[in-house]
VMD Tcl script that builds the backbone (N, CA, C; Angstrom):
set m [mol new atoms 210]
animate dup $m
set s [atomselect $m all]
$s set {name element resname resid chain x y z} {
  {N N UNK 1 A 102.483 126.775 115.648}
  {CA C UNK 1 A 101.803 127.059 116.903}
  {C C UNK 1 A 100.300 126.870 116.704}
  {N N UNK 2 A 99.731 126.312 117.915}
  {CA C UNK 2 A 98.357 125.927 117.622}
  {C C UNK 2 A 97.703 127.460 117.915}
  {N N UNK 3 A 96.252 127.544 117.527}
  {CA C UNK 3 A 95.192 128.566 117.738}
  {C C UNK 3 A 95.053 128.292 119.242}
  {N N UNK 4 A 95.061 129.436 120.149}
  {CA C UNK 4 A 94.959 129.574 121.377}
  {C C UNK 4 A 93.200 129.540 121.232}
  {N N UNK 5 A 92.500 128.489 122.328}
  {CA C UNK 5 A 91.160 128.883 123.232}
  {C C UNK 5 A 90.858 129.764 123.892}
  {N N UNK 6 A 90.185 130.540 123.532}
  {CA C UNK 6 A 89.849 131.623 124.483}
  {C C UNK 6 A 88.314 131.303 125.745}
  {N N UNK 7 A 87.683 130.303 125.387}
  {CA C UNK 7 A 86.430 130.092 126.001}
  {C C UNK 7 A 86.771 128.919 126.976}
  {N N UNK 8 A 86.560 128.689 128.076}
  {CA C UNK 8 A 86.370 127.539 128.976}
  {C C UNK 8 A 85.085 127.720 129.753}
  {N N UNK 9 A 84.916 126.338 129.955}
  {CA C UNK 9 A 83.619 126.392 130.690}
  {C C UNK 9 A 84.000 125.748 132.552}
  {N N UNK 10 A 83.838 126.741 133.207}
  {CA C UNK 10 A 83.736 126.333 134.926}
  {C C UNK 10 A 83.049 125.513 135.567}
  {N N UNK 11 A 83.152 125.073 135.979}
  {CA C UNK 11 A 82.213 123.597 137.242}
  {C C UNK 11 A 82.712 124.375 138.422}
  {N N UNK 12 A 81.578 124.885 138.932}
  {CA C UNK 12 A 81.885 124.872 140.555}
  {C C UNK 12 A 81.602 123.789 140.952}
  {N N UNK 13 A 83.018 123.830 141.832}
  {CA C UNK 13 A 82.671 122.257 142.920}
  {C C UNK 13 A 82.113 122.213 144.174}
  {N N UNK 14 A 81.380 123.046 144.477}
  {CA C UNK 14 A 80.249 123.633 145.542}
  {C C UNK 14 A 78.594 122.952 144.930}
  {N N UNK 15 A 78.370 123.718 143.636}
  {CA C UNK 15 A 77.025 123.040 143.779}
  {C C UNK 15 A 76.889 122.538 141.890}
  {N N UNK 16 A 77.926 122.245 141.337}
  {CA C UNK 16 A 78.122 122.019 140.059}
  {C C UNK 16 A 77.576 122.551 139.109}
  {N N UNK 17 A 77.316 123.905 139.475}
  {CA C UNK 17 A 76.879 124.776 137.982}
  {C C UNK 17 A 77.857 124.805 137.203}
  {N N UNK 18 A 77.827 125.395 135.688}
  {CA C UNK 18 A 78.759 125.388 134.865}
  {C C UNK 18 A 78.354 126.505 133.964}
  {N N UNK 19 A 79.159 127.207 133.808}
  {CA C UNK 19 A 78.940 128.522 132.741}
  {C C UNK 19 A 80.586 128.677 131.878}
  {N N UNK 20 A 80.445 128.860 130.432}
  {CA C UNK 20 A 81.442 129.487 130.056}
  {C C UNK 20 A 81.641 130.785 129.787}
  {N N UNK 21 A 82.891 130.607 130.142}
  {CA C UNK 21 A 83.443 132.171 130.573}
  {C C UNK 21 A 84.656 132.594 129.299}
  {N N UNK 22 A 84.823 133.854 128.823}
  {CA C UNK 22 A 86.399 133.924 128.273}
  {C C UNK 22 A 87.258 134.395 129.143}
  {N N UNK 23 A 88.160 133.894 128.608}
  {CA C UNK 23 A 89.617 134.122 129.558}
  {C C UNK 23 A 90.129 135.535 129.322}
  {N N UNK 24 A 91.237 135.711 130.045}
  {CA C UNK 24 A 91.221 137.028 130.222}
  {C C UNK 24 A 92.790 137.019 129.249}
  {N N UNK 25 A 93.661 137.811 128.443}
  {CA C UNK 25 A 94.913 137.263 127.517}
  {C C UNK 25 A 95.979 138.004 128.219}
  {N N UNK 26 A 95.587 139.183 128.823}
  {CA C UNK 26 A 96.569 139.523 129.630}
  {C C UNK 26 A 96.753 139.841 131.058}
  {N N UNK 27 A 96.174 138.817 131.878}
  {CA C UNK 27 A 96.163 138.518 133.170}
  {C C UNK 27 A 95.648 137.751 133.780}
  {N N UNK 28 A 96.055 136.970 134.620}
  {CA C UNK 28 A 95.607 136.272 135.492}
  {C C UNK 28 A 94.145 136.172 136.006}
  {N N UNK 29 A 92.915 135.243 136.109}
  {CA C UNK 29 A 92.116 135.350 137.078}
  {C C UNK 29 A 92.284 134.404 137.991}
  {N N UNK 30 A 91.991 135.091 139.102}
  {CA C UNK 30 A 92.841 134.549 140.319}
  {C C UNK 30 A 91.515 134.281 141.766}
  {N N UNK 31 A 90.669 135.136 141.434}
  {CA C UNK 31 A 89.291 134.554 141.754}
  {C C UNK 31 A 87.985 134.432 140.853}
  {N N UNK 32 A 87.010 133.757 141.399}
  {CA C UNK 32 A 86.008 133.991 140.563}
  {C C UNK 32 A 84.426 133.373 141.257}
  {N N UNK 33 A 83.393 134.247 141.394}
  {CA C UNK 33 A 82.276 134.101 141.882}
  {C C UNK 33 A 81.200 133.290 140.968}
  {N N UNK 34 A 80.515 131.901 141.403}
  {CA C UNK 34 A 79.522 131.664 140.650}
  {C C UNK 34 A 78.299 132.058 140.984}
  {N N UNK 35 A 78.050 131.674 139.673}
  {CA C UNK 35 A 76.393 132.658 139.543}
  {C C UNK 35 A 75.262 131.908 140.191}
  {N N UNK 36 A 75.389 131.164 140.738}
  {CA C UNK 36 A 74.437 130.057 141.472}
  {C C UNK 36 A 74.785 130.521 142.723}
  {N N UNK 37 A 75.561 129.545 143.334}
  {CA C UNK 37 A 75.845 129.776 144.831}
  {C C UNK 37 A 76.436 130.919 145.343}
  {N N UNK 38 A 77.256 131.701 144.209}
  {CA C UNK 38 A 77.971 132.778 144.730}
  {C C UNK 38 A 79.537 132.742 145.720}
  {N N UNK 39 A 79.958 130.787 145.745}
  {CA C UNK 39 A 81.118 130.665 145.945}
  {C C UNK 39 A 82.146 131.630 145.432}
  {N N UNK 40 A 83.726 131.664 146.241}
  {CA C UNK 40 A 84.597 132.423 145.517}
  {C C UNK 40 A 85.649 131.207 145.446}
  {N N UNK 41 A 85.628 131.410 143.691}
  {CA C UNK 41 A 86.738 129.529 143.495}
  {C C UNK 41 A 88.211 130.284 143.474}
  {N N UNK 42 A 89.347 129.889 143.876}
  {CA C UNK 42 A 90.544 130.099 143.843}
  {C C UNK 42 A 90.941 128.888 143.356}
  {N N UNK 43 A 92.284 129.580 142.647}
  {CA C UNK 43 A 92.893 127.909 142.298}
  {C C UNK 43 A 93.294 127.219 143.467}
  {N N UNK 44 A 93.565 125.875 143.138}
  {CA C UNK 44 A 93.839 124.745 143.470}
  {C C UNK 44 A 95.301 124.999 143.577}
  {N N UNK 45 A 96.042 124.288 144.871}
  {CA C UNK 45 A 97.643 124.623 145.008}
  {C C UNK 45 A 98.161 123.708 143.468}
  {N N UNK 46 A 99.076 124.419 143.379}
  {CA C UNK 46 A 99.720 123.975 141.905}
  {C C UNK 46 A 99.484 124.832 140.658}
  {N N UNK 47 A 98.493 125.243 140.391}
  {CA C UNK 47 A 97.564 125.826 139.378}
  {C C UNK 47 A 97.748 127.376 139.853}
  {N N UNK 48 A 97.893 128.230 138.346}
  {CA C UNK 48 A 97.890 129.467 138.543}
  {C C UNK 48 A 96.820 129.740 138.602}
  {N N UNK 49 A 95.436 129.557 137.747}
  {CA C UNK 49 A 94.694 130.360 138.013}
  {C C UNK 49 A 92.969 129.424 137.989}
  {N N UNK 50 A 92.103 130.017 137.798}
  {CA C UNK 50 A 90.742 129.287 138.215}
  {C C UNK 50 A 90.346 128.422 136.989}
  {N N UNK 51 A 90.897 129.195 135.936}
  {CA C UNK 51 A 90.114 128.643 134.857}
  {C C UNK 51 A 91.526 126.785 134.503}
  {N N UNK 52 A 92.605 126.989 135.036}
  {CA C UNK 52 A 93.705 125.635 134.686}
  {C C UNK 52 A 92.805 124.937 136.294}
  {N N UNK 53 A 91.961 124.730 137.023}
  {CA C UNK 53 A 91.784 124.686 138.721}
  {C C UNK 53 A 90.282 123.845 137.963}
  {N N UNK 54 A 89.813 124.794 137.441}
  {CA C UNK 54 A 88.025 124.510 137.145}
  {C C UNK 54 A 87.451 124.334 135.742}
  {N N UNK 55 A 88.198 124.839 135.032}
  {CA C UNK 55 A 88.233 125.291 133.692}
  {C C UNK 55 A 88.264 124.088 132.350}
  {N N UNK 56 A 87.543 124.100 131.703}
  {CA C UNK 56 A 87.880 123.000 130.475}
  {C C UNK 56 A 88.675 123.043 130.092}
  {N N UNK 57 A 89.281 124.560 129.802}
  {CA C UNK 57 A 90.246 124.836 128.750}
  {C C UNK 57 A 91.517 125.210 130.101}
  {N N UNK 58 A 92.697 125.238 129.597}
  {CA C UNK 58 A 94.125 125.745 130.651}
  {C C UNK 58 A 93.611 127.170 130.038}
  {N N UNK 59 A 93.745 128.130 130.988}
  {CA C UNK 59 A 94.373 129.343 130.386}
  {C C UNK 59 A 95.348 129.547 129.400}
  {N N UNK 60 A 95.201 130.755 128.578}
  {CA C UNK 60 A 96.049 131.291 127.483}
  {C C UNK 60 A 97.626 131.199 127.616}
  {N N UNK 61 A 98.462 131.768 128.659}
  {CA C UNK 61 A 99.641 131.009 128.615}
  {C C UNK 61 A 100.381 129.458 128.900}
  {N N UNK 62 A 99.509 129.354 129.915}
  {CA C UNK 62 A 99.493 127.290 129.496}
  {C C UNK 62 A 99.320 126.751 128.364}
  {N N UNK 63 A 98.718 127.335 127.200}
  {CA C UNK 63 A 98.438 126.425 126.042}
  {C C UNK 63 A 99.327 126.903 125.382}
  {N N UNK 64 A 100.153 128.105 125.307}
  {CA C UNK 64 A 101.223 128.186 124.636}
  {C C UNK 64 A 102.673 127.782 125.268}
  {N N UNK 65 A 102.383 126.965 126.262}
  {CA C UNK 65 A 103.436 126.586 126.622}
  {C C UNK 65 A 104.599 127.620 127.538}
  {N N UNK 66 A 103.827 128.431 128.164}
  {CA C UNK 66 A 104.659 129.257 129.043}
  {C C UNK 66 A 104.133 129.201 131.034}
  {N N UNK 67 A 105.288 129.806 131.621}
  {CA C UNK 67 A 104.321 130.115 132.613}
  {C C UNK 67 A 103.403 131.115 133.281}
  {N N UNK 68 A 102.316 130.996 133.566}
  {CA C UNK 68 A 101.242 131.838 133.770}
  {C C UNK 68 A 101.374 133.171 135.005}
  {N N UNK 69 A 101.069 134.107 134.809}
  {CA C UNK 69 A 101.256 135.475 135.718}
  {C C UNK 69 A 102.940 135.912 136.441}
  {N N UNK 70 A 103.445 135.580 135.241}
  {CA C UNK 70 A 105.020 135.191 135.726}
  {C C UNK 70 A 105.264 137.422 136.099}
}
mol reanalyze $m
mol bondsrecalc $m
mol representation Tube
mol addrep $m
């Protein structure tokens, strides 16, 4: 099993700031406010959560190969 990422970095697609954030290991984030514009990013239909939506990295149960906020 590979070493899980804990750090991704966000792009809002409002005004393209980018900050990295850590993920959260036992739950879902399901919104999230940037520090620029103060958008609220939700995922994208398909995608559990902001950081697999916006995120460099998939969230912690995507990279181990499960499904997320089950």
């Amino acid at each position: 099993m590979s070493e899980i990422i804990l750090e991704s970095e966000i792009t809002c697609p409002e005004c393209d700031f980018k900050k990295i954030e850590t993920m959260p290991t036992n739950a879902c984030q399901y919104f999230y406010e940037c520090s620029r514009c103060y958008t609220i990013l939700k995922p994208l239909s398909g995608d559990c959560c902001v950081f697999c939506s916006f995120g460099t990295v998939k969230c912690p149960p995507i990279q181990q190969g499960n499904s997320c906020c089950d």
